[in-house]
Kinemage of the C-alpha trace (Angstrom):
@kinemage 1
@onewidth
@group {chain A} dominant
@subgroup {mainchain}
@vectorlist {calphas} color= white
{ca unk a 1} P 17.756 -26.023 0.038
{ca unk a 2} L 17.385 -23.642 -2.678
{ca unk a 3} L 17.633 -20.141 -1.701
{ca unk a 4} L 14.930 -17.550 -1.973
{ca unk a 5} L 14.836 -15.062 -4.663
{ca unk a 6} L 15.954 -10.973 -3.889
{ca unk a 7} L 13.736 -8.990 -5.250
{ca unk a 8} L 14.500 -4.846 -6.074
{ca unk a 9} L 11.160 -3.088 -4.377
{ca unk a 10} L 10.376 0.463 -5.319
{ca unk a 11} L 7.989 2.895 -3.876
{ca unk a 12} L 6.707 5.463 -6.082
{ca unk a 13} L 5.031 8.560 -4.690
{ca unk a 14} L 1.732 10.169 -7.017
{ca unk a 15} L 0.358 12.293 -4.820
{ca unk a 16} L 0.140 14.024 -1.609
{ca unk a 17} L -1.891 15.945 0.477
{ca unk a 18} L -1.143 18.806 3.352
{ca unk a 19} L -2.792 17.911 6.613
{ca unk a 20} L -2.023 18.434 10.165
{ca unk a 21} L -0.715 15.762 13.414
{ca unk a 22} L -4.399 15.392 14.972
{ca unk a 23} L -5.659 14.248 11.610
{ca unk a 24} L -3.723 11.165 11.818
{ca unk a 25} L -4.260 9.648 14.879
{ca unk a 26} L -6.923 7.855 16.395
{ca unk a 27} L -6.636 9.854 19.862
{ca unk a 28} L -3.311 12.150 20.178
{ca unk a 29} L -1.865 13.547 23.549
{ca unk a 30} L 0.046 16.454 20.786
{ca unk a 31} L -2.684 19.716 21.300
{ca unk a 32} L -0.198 21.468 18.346
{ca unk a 33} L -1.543 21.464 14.870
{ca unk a 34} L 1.842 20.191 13.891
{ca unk a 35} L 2.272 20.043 9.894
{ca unk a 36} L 2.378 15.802 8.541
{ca unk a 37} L 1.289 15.944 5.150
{ca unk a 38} L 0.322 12.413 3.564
{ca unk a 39} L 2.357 10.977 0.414
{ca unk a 40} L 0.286 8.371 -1.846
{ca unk a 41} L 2.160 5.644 -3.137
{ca unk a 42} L 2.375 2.465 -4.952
{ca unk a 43} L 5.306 -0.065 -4.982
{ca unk a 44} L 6.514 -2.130 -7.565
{ca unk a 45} L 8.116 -5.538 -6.947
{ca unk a 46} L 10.745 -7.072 -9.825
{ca unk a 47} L 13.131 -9.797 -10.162
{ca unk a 48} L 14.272 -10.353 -14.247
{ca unk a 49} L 11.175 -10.674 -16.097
{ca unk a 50} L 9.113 -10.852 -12.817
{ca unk a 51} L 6.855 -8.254 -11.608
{ca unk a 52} L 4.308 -7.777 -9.120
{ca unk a 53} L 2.493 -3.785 -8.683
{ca unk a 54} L 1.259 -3.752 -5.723
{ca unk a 55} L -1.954 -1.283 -5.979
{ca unk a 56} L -2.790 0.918 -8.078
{ca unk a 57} L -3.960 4.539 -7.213
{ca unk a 58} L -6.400 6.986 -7.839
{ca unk a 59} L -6.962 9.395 -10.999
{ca unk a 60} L -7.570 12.971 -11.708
{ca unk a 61} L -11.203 12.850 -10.995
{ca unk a 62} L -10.551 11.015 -7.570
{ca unk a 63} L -8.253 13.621 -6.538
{ca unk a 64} L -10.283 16.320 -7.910
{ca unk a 65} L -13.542 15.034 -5.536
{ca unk a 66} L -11.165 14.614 -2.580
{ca unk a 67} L -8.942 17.761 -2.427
{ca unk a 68} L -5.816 15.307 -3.417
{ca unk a 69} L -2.473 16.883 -5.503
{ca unk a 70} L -2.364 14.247 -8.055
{ca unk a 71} L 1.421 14.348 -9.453
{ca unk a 72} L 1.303 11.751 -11.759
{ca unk a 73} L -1.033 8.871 -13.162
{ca unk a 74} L 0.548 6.118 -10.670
{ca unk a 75} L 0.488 3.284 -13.721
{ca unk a 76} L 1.873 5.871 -16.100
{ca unk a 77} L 4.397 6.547 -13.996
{ca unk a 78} L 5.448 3.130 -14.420
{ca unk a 79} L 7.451 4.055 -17.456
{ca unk a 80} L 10.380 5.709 -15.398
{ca unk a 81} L 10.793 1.925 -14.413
{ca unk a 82} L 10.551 0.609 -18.339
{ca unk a 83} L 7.861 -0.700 -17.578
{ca unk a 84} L 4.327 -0.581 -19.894
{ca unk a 85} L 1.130 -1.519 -19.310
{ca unk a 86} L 1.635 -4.726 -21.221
{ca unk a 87} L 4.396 -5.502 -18.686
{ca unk a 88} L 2.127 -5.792 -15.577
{ca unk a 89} L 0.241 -9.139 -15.083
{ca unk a 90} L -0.027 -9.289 -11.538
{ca unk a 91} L -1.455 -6.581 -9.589
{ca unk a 92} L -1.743 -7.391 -5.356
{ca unk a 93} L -4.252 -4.838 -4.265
{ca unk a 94} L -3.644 -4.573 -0.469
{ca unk a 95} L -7.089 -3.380 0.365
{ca unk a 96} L -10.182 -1.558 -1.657
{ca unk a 97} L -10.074 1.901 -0.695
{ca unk a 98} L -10.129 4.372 -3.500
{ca unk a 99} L -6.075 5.277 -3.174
{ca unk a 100} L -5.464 1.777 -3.388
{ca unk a 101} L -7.615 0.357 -6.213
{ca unk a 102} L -8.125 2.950 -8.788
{ca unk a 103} L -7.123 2.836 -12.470
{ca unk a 104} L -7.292 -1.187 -12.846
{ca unk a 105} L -9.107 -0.409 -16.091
{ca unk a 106} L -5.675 0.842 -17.068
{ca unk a 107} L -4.475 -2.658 -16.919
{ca unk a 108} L -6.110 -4.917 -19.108
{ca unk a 109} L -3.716 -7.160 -19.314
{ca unk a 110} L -3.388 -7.867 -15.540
{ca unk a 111} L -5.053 -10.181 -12.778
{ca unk a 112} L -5.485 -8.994 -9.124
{ca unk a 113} L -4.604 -10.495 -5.715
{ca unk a 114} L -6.946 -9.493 -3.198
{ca unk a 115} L -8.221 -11.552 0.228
{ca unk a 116} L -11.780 -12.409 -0.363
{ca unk a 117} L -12.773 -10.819 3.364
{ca unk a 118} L -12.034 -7.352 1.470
{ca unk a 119} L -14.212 -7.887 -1.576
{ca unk a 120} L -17.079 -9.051 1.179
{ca unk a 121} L -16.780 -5.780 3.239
{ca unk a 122} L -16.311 -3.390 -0.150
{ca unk a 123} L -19.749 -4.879 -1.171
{ca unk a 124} L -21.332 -6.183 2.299
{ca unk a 125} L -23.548 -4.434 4.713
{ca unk a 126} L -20.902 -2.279 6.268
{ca unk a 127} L -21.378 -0.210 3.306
{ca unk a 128} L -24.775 1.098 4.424
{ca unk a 129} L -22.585 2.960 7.070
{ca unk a 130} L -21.018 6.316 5.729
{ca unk a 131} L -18.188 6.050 7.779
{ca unk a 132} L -17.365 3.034 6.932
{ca unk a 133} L -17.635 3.279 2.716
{ca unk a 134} L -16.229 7.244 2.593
{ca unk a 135} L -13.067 5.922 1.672
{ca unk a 136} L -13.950 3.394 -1.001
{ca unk a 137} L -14.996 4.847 -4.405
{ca unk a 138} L -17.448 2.971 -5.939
{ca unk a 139} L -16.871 2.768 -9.395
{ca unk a 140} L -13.444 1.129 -8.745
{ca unk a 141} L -15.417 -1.451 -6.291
{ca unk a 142} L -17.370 -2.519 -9.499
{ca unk a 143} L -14.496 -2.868 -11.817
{ca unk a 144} L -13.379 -5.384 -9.207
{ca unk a 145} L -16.818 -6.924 -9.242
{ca unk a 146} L -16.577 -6.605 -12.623
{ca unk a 147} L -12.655 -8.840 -12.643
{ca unk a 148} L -14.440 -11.292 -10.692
{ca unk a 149} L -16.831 -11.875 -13.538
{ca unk a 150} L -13.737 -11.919 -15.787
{ca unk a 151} L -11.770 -14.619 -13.802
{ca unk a 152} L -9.382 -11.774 -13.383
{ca unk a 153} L -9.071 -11.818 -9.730
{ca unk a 154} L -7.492 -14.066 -7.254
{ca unk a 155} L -8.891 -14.141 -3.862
{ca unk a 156} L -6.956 -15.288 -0.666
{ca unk a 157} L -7.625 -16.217 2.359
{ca unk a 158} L -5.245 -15.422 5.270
{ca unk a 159} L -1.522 -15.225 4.902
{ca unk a 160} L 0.090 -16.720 1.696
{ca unk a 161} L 3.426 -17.132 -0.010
{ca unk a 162} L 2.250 -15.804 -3.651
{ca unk a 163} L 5.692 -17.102 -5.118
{ca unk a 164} L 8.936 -17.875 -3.507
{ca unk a 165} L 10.276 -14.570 -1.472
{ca unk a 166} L 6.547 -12.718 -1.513
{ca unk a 167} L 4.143 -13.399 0.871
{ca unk a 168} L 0.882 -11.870 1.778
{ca unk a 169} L -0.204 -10.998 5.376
{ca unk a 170} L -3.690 -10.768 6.496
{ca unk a 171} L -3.425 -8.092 9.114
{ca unk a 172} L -7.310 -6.563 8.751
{ca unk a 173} L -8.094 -3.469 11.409
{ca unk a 174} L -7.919 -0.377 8.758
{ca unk a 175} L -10.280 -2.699 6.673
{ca unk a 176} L -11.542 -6.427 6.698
{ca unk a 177} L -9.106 -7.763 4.502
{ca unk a 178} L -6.372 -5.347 4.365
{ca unk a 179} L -3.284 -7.170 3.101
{ca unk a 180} L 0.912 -6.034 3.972
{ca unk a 181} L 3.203 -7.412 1.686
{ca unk a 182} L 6.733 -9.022 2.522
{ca unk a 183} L 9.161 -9.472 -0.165
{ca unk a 184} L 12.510 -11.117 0.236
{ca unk a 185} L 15.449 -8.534 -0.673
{ca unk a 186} L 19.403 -8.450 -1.187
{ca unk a 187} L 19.041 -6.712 2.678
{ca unk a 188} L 16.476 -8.925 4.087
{ca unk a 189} L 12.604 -9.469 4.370
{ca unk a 190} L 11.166 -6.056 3.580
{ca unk a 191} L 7.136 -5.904 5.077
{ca unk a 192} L 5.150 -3.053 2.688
{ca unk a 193} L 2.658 -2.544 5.438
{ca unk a 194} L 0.215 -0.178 3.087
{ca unk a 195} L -2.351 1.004 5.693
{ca unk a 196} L -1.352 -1.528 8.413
{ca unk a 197} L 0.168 1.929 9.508
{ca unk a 198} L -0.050 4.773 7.749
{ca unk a 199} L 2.854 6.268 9.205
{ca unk a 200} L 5.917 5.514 11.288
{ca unk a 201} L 4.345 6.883 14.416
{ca unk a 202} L 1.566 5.050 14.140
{ca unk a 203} L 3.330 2.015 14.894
{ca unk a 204} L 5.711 4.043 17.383
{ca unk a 205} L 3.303 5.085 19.656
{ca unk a 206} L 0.675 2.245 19.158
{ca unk a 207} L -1.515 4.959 18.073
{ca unk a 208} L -3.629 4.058 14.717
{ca unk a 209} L -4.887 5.988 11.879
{ca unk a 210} L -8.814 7.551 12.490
{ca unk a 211} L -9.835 5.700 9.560
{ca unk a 212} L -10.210 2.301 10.981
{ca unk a 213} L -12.570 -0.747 11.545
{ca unk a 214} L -11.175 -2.906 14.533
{ca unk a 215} L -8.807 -1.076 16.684
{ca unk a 216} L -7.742 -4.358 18.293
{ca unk a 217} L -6.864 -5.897 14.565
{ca unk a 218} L -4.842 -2.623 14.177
{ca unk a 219} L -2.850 -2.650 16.962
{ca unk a 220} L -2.160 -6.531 16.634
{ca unk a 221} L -1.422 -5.622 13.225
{ca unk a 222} L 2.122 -3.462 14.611
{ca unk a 223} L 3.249 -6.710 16.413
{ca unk a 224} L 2.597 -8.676 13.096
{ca unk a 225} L 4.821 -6.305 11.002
{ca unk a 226} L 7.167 -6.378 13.649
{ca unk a 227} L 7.549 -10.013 13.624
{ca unk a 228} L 7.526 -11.016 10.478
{ca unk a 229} L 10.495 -7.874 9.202
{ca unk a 230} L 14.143 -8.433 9.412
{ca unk a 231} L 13.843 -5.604 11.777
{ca unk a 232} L 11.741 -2.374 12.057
{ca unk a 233} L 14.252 -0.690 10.003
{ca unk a 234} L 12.136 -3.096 7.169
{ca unk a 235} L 8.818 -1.887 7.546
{ca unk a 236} L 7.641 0.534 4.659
{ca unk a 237} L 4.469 2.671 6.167
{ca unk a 238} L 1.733 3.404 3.638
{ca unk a 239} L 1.559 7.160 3.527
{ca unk a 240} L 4.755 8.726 5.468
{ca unk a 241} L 6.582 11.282 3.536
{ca unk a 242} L 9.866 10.139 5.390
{ca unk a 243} L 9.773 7.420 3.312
{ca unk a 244} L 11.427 9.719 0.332
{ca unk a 245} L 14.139 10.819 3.368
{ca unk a 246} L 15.038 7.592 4.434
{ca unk a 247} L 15.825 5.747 1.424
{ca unk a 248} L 17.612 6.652 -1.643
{ca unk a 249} L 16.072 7.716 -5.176
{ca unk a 250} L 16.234 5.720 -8.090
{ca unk a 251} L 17.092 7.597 -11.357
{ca unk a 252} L 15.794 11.048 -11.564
{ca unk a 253} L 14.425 12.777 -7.939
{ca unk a 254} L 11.770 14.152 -9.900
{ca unk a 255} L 9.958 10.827 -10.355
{ca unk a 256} L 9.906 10.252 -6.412
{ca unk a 257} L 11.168 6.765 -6.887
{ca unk a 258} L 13.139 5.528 -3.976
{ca unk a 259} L 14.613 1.904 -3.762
{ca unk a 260} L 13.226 -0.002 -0.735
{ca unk a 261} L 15.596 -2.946 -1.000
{ca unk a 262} L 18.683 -1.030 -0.635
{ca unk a 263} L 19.729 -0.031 2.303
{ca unk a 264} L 18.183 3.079 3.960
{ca unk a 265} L 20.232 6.307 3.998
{ca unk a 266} L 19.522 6.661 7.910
{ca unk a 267} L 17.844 4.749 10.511
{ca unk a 268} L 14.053 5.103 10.644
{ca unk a 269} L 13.984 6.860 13.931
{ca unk a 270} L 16.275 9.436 13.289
């Protein structure tokens, strides 16, 4: 038996916001306004000549409409990895929301991965219910209509190994189709849960994110990230600024790179 590819994963942080504990939790026994800002990322997956972004943002005007601190244009930032535009053919866009599927027009050269529930909710009758399409921005929802129309995107259906040592997981709950990501690594089978928890202590204290669909899909969704890790220690949260603590930089600290597939400077719950 041949064995599976190790892949180098990066995340890279763009942009944050400052927010407080009771923002992030569906229902929190904490009555302190506790500081837990929110980091914005996207993660880059490369082996050789191979390489897989896994979403792709927002942009100045996003961040401008949603009180955001854009740092850097997440596909410019790209560059710190020498990487171009050119460079990225395969995009896996783990769910529609408006951090997560912005700036694909930067990418002309690229098809998308996306399960085919998510395009259904982005453009299905949920959307007639604000709370439901506040966090997708609809111009990027049309220039994935518009990829469709291009035979530019790739739609899924459930779990799926996308190439040897990446798989997707269907996990749903923060949206229809929300997709994690698990990538075979040097140290094991890394799960990029995106917003399958936003944060460690989502998943701690079985406690999900406010923004959210199907509570029931979100908690099953811990236990699915849980299973299919080489241990919790291998579970990369969407949004958590510990993220930057736990693992070290690559290259320069000021482009908030950190290497997910080497091992983490301390344990997660520390």
């Amino acid at each position: 038996m041949n064995a599976l590819p190790e892949y180098q994963v990066f995340a890279i942080r763009y942009a944050y916001v400052d927010r407080v504990r009771r923002e992030n939790f569906i229902d929190t026994h904490d009555a302190h306004d506790l500081p837990m800002p929110m980091d914005y990322f996207i993660w880059l997956i490369r082996r050789e000549e191979q390489v897989f972004l896994v979403d792709t943002g927002f942009n100045q005007a996003a961040a401008d409409a949603r009180g955001r601190r854009l740092l850097r244009c997440p596909i410019r930032a790209l560059e710190a990895l020498g990487l171009s535009t050119a460079d990225v053919t395969e995009v896996i866009i783990t769910h529609m929301h408006y951090d997560h599927a912005g700036n694909v027009d930067l990418l002309p050269q690229a098809r998308f991965h996306l399960q085919e529930s998510e395009m259904r909710f982005a453009t299905g009758r949920y959307m007639l219910y604000r709370p439901l399409r506040q966090s997708f921005n609809v111009e990027d929802v049309v220039n994935l209509v518009r990829g469709v129309h291009q035979q530019r995107v790739v739609f899924h259906e459930g779990d799926v190994e996308l190439t040897p040592g990446i798989e997707l997981l269907h996990i749903g709950g923060h949206t229809m189709g929300l997709q994690a990501v698990r990538v075979h690594t040097a140290r094991g089978w890394v799960v990029l849960a995106s917003d399958a928890s936003h944060y460690y202590s989502n998943m701690e204290e079985d406690c999900p994110f406010p923004v959210v669909l199907d509570v029931g899909a979100m908690l099953d969704g811990y236990r699915k990230l849980l299973a299919r890790a080489s241990s919790p220690d291998h579970i990369v949260p969407g949004h958590d600024p510990r993220v930057r603590e736990i693992y070290p930089y690559h290259g320069d600290p000021d482009d908030d790179i950190v290497a997910l597939h080497l091992p983490p400077n301390r344990d997660v719950d520390k």
